[in-house]
N, C-alpha and C positions, 0 to 999 in steps of 0.2 A: 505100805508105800506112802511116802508124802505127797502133800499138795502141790507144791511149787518148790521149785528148791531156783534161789540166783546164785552165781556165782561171779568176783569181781576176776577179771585174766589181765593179767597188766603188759606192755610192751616191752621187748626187747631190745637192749642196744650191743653194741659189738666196740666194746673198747679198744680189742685188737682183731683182727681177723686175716690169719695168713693161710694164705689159697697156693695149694701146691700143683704139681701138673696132673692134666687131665687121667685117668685110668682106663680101663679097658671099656668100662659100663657106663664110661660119659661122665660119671661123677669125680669130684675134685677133691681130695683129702685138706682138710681143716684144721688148723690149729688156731682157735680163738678164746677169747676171754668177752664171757655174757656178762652182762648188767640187769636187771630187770627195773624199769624207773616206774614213778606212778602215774601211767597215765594209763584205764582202763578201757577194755570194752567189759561190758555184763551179758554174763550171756544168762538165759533163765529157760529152764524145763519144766512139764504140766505133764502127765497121765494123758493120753491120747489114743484112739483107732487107729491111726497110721502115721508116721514120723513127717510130719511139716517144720518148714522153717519159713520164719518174716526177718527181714534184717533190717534196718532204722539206722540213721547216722546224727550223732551229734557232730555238728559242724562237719562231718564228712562225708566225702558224697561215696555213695555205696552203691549206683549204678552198675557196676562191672561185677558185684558179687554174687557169686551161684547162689541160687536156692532150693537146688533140686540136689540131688542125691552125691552131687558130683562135690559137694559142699563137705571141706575137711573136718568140720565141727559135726554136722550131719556124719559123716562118715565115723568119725572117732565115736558118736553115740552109737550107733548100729556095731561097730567093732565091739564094744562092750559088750553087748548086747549078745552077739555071738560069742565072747567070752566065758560069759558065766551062763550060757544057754536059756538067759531071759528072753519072754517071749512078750515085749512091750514095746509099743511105741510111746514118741516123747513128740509135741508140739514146743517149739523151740522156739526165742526168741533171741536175737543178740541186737542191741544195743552197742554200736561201733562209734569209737573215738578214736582209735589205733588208725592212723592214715591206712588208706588200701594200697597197694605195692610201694607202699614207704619203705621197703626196708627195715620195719620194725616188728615182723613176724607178726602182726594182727589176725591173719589165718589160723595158724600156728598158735595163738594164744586162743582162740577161741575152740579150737577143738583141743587142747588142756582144758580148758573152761567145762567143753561139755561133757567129757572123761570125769570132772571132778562132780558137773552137777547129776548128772545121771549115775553115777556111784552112790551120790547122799539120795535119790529120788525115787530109786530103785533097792537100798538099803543092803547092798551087794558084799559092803566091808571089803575092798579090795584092798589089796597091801601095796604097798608102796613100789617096790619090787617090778609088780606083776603091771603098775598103771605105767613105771616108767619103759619098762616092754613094749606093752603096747602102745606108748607114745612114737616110740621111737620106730613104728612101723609105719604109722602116720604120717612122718617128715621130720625130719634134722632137728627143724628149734623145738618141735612138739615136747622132747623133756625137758630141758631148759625150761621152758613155760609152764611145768606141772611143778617146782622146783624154785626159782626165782633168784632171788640173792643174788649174788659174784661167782660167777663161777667158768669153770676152761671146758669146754667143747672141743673132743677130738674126733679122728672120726670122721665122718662126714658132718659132723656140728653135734651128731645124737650121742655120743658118749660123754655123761657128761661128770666132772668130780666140782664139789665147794671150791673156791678159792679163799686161798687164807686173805681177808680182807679187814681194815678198821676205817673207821668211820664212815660219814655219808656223804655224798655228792648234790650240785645243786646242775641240772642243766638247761640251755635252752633249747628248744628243738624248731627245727624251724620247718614248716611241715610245703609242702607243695604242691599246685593245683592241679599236676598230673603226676600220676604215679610211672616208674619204672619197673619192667619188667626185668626178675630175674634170670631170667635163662638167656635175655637177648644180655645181659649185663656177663653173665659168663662169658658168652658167647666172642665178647668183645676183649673180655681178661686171654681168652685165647688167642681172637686176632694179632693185641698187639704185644703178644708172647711168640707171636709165629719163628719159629726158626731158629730158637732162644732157647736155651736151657733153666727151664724153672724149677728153683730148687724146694725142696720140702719143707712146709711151712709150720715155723714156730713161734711157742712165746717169748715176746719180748721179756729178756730178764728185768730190763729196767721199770718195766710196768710194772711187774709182779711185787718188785719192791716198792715202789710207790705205792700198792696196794697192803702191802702186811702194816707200813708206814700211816697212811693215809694223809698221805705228802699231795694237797691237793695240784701243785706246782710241779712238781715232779709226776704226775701223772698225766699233766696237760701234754707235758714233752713227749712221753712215751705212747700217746695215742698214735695206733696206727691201722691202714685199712687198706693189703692190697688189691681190691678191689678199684680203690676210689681211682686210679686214674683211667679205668672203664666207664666207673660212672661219671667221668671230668670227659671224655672223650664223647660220649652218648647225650650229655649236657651241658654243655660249656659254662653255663651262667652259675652252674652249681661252684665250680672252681671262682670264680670270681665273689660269689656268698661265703666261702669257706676262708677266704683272703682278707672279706671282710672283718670276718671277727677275728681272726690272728690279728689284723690294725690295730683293731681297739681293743680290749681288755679281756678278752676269754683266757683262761689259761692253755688252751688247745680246744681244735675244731676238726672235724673230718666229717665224711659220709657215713652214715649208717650203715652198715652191712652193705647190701648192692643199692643201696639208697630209694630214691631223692633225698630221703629228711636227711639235715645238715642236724650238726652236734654242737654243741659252745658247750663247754665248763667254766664253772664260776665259781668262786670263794666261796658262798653262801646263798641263802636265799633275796638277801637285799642286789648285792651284787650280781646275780641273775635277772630282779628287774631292770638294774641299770643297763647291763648288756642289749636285754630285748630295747629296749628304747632305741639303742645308740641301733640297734638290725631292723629298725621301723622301716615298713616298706621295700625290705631287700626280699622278704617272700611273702606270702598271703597268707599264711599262720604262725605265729611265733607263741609255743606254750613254755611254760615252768615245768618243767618236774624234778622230783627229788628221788635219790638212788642210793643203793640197793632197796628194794622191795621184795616181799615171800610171792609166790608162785602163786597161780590158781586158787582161790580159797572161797568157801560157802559165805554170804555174806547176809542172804535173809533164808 
């Protein structure tokens, strides 16, 4: 067994994400296309008596995150753990940059994180196969997150296949001082669907080809999020942020996933910091990151 194993788990964004009607078991069938950009939390595991977690925020406040057992990274290591009938605790440590209910599956990347670092720490050799199983028992984005790259999520988001993809992406992400809840953000896709017939949700063709392309202009167009006019509805000012950068020079903007963080695409990396300038002040964090990125990976 190792000493310490860290591991970098990067963010997830939702290029497209079409939400279809509700089902019997409350869940809503998905048809999206995942990005994974670089912005990380690290998560890190040690050899321990009994499974602890501390959790630490660079620039993000991490007040509302579990740390007791009810904690999906906690949890994804003890699943292992019962997997391969290991009998070890891990003291845990995650290092968050991924906003908390941003919208950008930071949960979700962080127990992929601890799936990948407790497999290297515990020397278990699990197969690829077997981690994206049990990701996907975990929650929706948990394989997308073990996984990374471009790729479509069906399913309830947890089936997930590569997208044929070329080239890389530059975005800004515009982060927010308080997170949104996803279930109240459903919640609301259902309100104002009441009465409606919502039909079953797919991929945009025209994305898909911007993506085999890497027509960065042609993928600005085809960003789409039906979610987003729940999370326009639950926060007004996001609509009016997302307006912003369609004004000025983003090639396409939307919510994240069930949000808050807001999206801009840009031409490149120079072009990205010009965007952030020209969104100075319209939210309380605005970062760079660059897209596609690999999935969960061991890094010391």
């Amino acid at each position: 067994m190792r000493g310490r194993v860290t591991v970098a788990a990067p963010a997830k964004i939702n290029l497209s994400l079409g939400v279809g009607p509700a089902r019997d078991d409350g869940f809503h069938p998905l048809a999206t296309v995942y990005q994974a950009v670089g912005l990380y939390d690290e998560v890190t595991v040690r050899p321990a008596r009994e499974n602890s977690l501390t959790v630490h925020g660079d620039g993000v406040d991490v007040c509302d995150v579990p740390t007791d057992a009810t904690n999906l990274a906690l949890r994804a290591a003890a699943r292992l753990a019962a997997h391969h009938g290991v009998d070890e605790a891990v003291d845990m440590t995650v290092l968050k940059r991924i906003p908390v209910a941003g919208g950008m599956a930071g949960g979700s990347s962080d127990a992929a994180g601890a799936l990948v670092a407790c497999d290297a720490l515990w020397e278990t050799g699990t197969p690829q196969h077997e981690l994206m199983a049990l990701a996907a028992e975990l929650g929706s984005d948990v394989p997308f997150c073990l996984v990374g790259g471009t790729a479509v999520g069906t399913g309830r988001g947890e089936v997930v296949m590569p997208a044929m993809s070329r080239g890389s992406y530059w975005w800004v992400l515009a982060l927010a001082a308080e997170g949104l809840s996803t279930p109240d953000v459903f919640a609301e896709f259902d309100r104002l669907h009441a009465g409606s017939s919502v039909p079953e949700p797919e991929i945009p063709d025209g994305l898909m080809a911007a993506l085999r392309t890497g027509d960065v202009e042609q993928l600005g167009t085809a960003l789409s999020n039906d979610l987003q006019p729940a999370a326009f509805s639950l926060r007004p000012e996001l609509e009016d942020l997302v307006a912003l950068g369609l004004q000025g020079s983003a090639h396409g903007a939307l919510v994240s996933g069930s949000g808050p963080t807001c999206l801009f695409l840009a031409e490149d990396e120079t072009h990205a910091a010009t965007l952030r300038e020209l969104l100075v002040g319209s939210a309380p964090t605005l970062l760079l990151a660059p897209g596609p990125v690999p999935g969960a990976r061991v890094i010391r």
